[in-house]
C-alpha positions in Angstrom: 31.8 54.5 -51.2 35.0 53.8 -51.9 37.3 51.2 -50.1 37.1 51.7 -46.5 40.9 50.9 -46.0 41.4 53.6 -48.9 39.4 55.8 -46.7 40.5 55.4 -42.8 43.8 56.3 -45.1 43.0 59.2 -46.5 41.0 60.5 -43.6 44.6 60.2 -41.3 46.0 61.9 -44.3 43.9 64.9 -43.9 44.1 65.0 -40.3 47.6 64.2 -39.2 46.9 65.8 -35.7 44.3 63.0 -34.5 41.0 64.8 -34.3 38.4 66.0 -36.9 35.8 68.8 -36.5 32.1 67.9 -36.6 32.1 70.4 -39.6 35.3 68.8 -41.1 34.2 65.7 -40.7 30.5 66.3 -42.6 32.4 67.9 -45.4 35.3 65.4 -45.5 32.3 62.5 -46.1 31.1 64.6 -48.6 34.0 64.6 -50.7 35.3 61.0 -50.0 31.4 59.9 -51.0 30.7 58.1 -47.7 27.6 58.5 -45.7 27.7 61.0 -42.2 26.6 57.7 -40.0 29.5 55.7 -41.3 31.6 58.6 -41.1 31.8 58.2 -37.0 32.9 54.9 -37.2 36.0 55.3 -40.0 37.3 57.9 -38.2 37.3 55.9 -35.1 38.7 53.4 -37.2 41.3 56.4 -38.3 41.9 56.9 -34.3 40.5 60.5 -35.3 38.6 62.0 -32.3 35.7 64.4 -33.4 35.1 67.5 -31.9 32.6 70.2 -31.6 29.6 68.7 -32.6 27.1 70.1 -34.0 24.2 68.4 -34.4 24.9 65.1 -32.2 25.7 63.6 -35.9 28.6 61.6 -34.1 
């Protein structure tokens, strides 16, 4: 995984409104290389609110 600062950046990058889909967010961990359990806790970190989940991931 790469830097988790580097990531928490990226991931408010990508989602300047505050929130993430459950889908977004699975595919956004794909591509950034991070797991979908630490996935919750960066975008917390990223003050991203998930939505819609899908499969109670988050």
């Amino acid at each position: 995984m790469a830097d988790e600062k580097e990531v928490v950046k990226k991931l408010q990058e990508m989602f300047p409104g505050g929130k993430i889909s459950c889908t977004e967010a699975r595919k956004a961990a794909e591509e950034l290389g991070v797991e979908t359990r630490e996935m919750g806790e960066l975008c917390d970190e990223a003050k991203l609110k998930i939505y819609g989940c899908e499969l109670g991931c988050f």
